[in-house]
KOLZAPA-372021 format. One record per residue (C-alpha): x, y, z. Coordinates in pm, whole numbers, padded with zeros to 5 digits, always signed. Example, Ala and Ser with C-alpha at 12.3 -4.5 7.8 and 13.67 -1.06 7.14 Angstrom:
+01230-00450+00780/+01367-00106+00714/
This chain:
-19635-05226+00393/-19509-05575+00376/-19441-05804+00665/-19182-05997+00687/-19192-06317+00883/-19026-06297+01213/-18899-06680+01211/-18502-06737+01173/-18500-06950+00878/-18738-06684+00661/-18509-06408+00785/-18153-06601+00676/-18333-06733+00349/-18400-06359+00283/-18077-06247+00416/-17836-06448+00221/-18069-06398-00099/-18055-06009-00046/-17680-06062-00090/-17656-06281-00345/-17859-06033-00518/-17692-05747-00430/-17381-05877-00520/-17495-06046-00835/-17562-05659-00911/-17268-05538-00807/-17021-05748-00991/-17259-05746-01290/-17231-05374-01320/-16833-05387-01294/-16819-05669-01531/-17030-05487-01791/-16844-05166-01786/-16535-05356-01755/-16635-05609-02060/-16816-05410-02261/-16478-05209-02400/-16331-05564-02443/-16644-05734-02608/-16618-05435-02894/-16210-05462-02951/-16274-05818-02989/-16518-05790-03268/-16318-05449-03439/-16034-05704-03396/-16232-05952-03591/-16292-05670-03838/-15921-05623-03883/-15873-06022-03962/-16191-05985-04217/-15949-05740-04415/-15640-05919-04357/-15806-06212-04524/-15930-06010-04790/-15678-05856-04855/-15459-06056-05130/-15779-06131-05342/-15819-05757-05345/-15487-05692-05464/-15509-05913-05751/-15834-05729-05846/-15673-05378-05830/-15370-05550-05983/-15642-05674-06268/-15830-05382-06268/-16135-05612-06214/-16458-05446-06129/-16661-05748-06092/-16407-05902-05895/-16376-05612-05695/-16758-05569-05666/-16767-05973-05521/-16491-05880-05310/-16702-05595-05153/-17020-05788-05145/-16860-06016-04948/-16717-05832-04690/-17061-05657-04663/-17267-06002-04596/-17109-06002-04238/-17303-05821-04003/-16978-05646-03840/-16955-05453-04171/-17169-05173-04262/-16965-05034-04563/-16637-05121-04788/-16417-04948-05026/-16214-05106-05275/-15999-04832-05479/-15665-04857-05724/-15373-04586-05764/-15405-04303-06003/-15254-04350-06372/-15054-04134-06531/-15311-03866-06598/-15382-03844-06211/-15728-04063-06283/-15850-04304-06015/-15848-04628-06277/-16050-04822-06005/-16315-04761-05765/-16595-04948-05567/-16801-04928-05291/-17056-05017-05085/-17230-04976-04791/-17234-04663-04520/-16888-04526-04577/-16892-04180-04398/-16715-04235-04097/-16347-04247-04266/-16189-04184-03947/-16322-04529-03793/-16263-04770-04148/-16012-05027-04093/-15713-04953-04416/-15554-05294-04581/-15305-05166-04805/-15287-05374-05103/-14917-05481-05222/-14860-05545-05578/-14874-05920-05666/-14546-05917-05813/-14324-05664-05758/-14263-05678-05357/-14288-05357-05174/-14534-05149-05442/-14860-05055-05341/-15149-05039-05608/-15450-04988-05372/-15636-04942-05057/-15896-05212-04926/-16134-04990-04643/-16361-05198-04424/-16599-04973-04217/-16754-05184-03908/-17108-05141-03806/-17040-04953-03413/-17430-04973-03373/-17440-05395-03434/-17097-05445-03270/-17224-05238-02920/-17532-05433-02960/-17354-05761-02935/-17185-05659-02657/-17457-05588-02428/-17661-05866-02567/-17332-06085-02476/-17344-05877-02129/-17692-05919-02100/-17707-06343-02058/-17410-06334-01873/-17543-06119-01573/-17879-06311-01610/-17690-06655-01569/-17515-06542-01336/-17817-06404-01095/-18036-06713-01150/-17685-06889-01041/-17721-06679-00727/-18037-06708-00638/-18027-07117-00689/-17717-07086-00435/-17839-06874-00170/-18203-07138-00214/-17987-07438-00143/-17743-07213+00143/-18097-07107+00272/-18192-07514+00275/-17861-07619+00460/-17868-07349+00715/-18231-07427+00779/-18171-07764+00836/-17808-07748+01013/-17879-07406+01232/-18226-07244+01243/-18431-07560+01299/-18186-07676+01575/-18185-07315+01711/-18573-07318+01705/-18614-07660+01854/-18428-07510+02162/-18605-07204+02123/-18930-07465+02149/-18785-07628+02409/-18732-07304+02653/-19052-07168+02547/-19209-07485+02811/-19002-07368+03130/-19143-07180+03363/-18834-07035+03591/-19081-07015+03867/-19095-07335+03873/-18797-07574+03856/-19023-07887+03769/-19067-07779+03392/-18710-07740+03408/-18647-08058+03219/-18294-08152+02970/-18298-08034+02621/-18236-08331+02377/-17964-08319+02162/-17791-08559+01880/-17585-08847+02110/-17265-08875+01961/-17248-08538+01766/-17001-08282+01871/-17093-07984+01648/-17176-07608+01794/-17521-07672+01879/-17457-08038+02078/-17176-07846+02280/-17478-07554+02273/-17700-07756+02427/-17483-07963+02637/-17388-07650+02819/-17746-07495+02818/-17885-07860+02999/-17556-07839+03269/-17676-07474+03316/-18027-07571+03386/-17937-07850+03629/-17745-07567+03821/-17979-07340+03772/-18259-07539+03894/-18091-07605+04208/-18019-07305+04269/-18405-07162+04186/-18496-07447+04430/-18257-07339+04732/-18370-06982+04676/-18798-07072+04763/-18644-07251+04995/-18486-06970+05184/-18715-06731+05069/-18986-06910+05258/-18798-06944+05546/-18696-06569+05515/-19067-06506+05459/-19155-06680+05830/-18869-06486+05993/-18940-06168+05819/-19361-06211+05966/-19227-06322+06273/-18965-06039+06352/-19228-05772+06209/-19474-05934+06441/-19239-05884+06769/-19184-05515+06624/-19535-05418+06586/-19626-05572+06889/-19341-05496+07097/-19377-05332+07455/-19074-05141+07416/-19032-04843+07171/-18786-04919+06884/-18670-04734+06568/-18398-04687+06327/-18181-04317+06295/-17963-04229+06010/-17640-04080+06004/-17838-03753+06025/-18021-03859+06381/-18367-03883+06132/-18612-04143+06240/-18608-04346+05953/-18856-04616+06110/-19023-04687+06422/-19321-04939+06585/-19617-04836+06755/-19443-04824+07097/-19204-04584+07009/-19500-04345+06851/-19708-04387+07166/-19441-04279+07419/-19430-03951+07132/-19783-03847+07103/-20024-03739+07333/-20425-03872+07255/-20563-03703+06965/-20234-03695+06770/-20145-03921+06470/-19768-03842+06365/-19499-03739+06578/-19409-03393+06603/-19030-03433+06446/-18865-03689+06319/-18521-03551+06455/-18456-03784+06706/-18280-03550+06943/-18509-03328+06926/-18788-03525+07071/-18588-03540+07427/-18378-03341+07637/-18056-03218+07646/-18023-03226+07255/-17652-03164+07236/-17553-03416+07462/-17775-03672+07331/-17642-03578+06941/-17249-03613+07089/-17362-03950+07261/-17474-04098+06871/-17208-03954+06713/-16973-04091+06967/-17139-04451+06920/-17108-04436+06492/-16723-04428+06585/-16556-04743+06513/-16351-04672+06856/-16619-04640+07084/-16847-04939+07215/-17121-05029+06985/-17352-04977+07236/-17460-04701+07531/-17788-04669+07769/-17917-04365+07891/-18163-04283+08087/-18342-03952+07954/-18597-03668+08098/-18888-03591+07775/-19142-03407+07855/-19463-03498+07600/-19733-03232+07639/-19786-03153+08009/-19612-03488+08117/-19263-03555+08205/-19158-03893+08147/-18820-04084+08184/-18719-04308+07927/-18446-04588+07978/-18261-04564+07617/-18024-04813+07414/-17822-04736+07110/-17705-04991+06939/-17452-04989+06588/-17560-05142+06330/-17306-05296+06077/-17362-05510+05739/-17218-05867+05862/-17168-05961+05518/-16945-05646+05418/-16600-05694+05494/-16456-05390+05397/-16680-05081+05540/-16735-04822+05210/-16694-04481+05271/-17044-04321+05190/-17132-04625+05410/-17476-04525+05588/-17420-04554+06001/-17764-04668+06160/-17815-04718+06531/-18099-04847+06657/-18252-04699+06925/-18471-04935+07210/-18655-04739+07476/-18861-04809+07795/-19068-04564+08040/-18873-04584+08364/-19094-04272+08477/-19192-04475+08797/-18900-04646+08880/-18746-04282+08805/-18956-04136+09040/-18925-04380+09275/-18516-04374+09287/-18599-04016+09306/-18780-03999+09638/-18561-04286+09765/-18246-04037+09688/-18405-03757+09830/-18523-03917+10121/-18133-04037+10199/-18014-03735+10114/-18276-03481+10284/-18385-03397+10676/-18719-03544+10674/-18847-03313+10891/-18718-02948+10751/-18635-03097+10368/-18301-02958+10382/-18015-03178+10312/-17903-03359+10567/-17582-03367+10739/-17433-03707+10544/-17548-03519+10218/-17445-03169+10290/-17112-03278+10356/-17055-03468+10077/-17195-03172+09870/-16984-02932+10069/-16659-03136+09965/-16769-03151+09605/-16792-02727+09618/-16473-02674+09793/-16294-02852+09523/-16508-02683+09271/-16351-02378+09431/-16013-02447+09449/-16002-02568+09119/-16146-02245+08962/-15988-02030+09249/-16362-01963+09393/-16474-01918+09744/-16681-02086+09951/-16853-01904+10202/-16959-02141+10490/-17225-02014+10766/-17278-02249+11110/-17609-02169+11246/-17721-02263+11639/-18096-02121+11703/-18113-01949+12046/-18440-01984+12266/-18500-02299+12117/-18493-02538+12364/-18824-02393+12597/-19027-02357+12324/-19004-02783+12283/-19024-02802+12697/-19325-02537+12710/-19527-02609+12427/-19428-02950+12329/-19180-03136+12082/-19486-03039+11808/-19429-02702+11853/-19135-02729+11824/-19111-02946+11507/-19338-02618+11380/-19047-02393+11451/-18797-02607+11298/-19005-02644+10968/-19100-02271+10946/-18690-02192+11029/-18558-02411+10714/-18852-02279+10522/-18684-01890+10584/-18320-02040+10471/-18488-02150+10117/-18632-01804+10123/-18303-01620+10140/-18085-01890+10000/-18203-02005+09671/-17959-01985+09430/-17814-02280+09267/-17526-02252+09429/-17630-02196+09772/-17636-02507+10030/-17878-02539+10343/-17795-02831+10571/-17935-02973+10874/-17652-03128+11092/-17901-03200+11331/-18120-03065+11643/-18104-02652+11604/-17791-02690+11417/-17768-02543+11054/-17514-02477+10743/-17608-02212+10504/-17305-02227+10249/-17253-01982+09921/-16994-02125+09615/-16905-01725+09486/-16647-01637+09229/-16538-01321+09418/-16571-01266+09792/-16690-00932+09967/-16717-00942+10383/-16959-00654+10351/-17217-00828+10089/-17171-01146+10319/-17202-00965+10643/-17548-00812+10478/-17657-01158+10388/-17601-01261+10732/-17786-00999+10923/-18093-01023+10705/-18123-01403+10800/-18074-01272+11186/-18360-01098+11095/-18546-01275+10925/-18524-01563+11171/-18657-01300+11457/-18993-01294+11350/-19250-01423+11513/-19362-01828+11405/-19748-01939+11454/-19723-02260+11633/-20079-02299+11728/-20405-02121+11724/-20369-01748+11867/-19990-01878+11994/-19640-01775+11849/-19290-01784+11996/-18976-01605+11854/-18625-01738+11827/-18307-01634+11762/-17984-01782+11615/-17609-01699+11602/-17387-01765+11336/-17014-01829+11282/-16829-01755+10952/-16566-01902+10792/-16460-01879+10442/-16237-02063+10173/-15964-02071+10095/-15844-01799+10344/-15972-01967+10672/-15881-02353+10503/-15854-02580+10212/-16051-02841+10357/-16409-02912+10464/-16318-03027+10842/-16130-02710+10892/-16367-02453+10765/-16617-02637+10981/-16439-02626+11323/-16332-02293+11261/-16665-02182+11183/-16776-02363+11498/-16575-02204+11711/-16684-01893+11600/-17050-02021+11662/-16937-02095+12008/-16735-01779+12040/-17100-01592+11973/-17269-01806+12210/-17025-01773+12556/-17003-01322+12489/-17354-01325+12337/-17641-01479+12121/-17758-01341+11859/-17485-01235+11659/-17259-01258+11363/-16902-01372+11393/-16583-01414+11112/-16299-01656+11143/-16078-01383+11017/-16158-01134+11248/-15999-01342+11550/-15689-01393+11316/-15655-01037+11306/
């Protein structure tokens, strides 16, 4: 297989010579088919003038009878090579007898001879013989194509001189200016702008390849400032980009990146350590929620935060427990939005970045502290700042959902000797043991135990529906429960007692103050008949 040169001017050269060619052939072709009818009319035509020419000399020799004339005549006409045959004949005589007759030559193709009628000399409009020339077809085509022949051949060497000098001029005007750029570019290196230096061109000249390469070298100059400003912020992207990884990989707080789909798309080390307990090496989902508590609240939170109308930021501090260990973890979401955007697309991606700490100990710690302000630090139970707060917050609970609340004032009985007889230690024993049996009895999560201070107790139940006999059986079993017996020393126990007044929302009051005093009056009701009893608000309203 041949190979043909890949360099421009080759290519053109071969290009234009292809076509010069091809249309050399083409028009060649036409020109024979079309010339070739018109090459053999011409000659046949010359033919015809042959005879016309002849034709008075052959009239005298019918005229004359002349056979030798008539045989020159013939002879004649036969030394030219469009002739290949010739008649010369007279009219009949009387008799019917052909007087004269010659020929010569091929004369079998009648239909093709060329007829000169010969005119008498003298008497105008009398005919006395035929003259019939019969041309040679084979010599006459011959001519033609030979005729054909040198005209295509002069006119393809024509072409192929023309598309050699073309070939020449476009070399010289278009492919060696095109490959002295090409040159030229092949020594720039876009990495570096240096050996981006101006093409030449020809001063003064304002043909397509000066403009060409006036317009190349004014690209180039922008071009290489442009290249150079880009390392240039590249690098100092480069030093941002190690420093900001650095602070991420090395941060003390846990950070990573969710999709719209809460997935961790990314996180540090931090964020995988607060995740794994030793001996694990990936984290055991990459849901986000999933990973903490309360999974539905946390999911509304982030999808509340990916709305345009909510803060682009929240904190929250969340409960996760990570094998056996609970841990509390101080969160911040953050939005993230493309600065450079300025219309947001609608399959636009919604990240928020999510920064954690472990709070566990401060957690803890605000724990206790609340629970120490909040509880009896003796019995645990709340205490009486606490328990009424909580009280109020259950009452409205209850009206709002048309609840009851079912509030119990407690005095122990027999109380007092047992801190005068066995001491204030004992009697701190009692006190412990007493709260100890509410818990016991009253553990729901609705149920309240309060501590208003000294032997005074609230036991208080938020119900949906209120029965005075389930109550009444509550009551009695603390009663006794509380009558048995409390160890407050080695081989010594001591038994109290305690009375208890009843009053319940919203039939005995709407509000906290009155369902206490009315319950306290109950209490003291119990206490001036009889300890050790169980009294209702609504019985004295009856």
């Amino acid at each position: 297989m041949i190979k043909i040169s890949q360099a421009l001017y080759v290519r053109v050269a071969l290009s234009i010579a292809i076509v010069a060619i091809v249309v050399t052939l083409v028009s060649s072709t036409l020109s024979y088919y079309s010339g070739f009818k018109e090459k053999k009319n011409t000659n046949y035509l010359l033919v015809q003038q042959l005879a016309q020419t002849m034709g008075k000399t052959a009239a005298i020799a019918a005229y004359l009878n002349d056979r030798e004339l008539s045989q020159e005549i013939i002879n004649g006409l036969l030394s030219n090579d469009l002739v290949q045959g010739a008649s010369l004949e007279g009219e009949a005589n009387a008799k019917g007898e052909m007087e004269l007759f010659i020929a010569s030559g091929s004369t079998n193709k009648k239909n093709e001879a060329v007829l000169i009628k010969l005119i008498h000399p003298f008497i105008e409009g009398s005919f006395i013989g035929v003259l019939a020339i019969y041309p040679d077809d084979k010599f006459i085509e011959q001519q033609a194509q030979s005729s054909l022949i040198k005209e295509f051949l002069l006119m393809l060497i024509q072409s192929i001189v023309i598309a050699f000098f073309v070939s020449l001029v476009v070399r010289k005007w278009l492919t060696q200016p095109i490959q002295n750029l090409t040159d030229s570019f092949a020594t720039i290196d876009p990495t570096n702008p240096e050996t981006m230096t101006m093409l030449e061109f020809r001063q003064g000249k304002r043909d397509e390849i000066s403009r060409l390469t006036h317009g190349i070298n004014a690209l180039m100059h922008e071009l290489k400032l442009t290249i150079s400003n880009e390392q240039s912020l590249r690098k100092k992207t480069q030093e941002l980009e190690a420093k900001f990884r650095l602070i991420f990989e090395q941060a003390s707080a846990g950070i990573c990146l969710l999709d719209d789909n809460n997935i961790i798309t990314t996180f540090n080390p931090a964020f995988k350590h607060y995740f794994t307990v030793p001996g694990e090496e990936e984290l055991s989902t990459l849901h986000f929620p999933a990973l903490l508590n309360n999974v539905d609240e946390l999911q509304s939170l982030l999808a509340d935060i990916r709305c345009d109308k909510n803060p682009p930021q929240a904190t929250l501090d969340i409960e996760c427990k990570v094998g056996h260990k609970t841990i509390w973890l101080h969160c911040l979401f953050v939005r993230l939005t493309e600065q450079r955007e300025t219309k947001r697309s609608a399959h636009q991606e919604h990240l928020v970045e999510v920064i954690l700490h472990d709070v566990t100990e401060r957690a803890e710690r605000e724990f206790q502290t609340r629970f120490e302000a909040d509880h009896d630090p003796l019995t645990g139970l709340l205490n009486r700042r606490a328990g009424e707060k909580r009280l109020k917050k259950a009452l409205r609970e209850c009206i709002k959902h048309n609840e009851h609340l079912v509030l119990m004032m407690i005095d122990l009985d027999k109380f007092k000797p047992i801190n005068d007889t066995y001491g204030h230690e004992a009697g701190d024993k009692v006190l412990i043991e007493i709260a100890h049996r509410f818990k016991t009895l009253f553990h729901e999560k609705n149920d309240m135990c309060i501590r208003l201070g000294g032997d005074e107790f609230i036991v208080a139940q938020q119900i949906k529906t209120y029965d005075k006999t389930a109550t009444q059986q509550k009551a009695n079993a603390l009663l006794n429960e509380l009558k048995h017996d409390i160890n407050i020393a080695q081989n010594k126990t001591c038994a109290v007692g305690a009375s208890i007044g009843i009053a319940v929302s919203p039939n005995d009051g709407n509000e906290l103050v009155a369902l206490m005093v009315n319950a306290d009056n109950m209490l003291y009701h119990i206490k001036e008949t009889g300890r050790g009893k169980i009294a209702f608000y609504d019985d004295i309203k009856n």
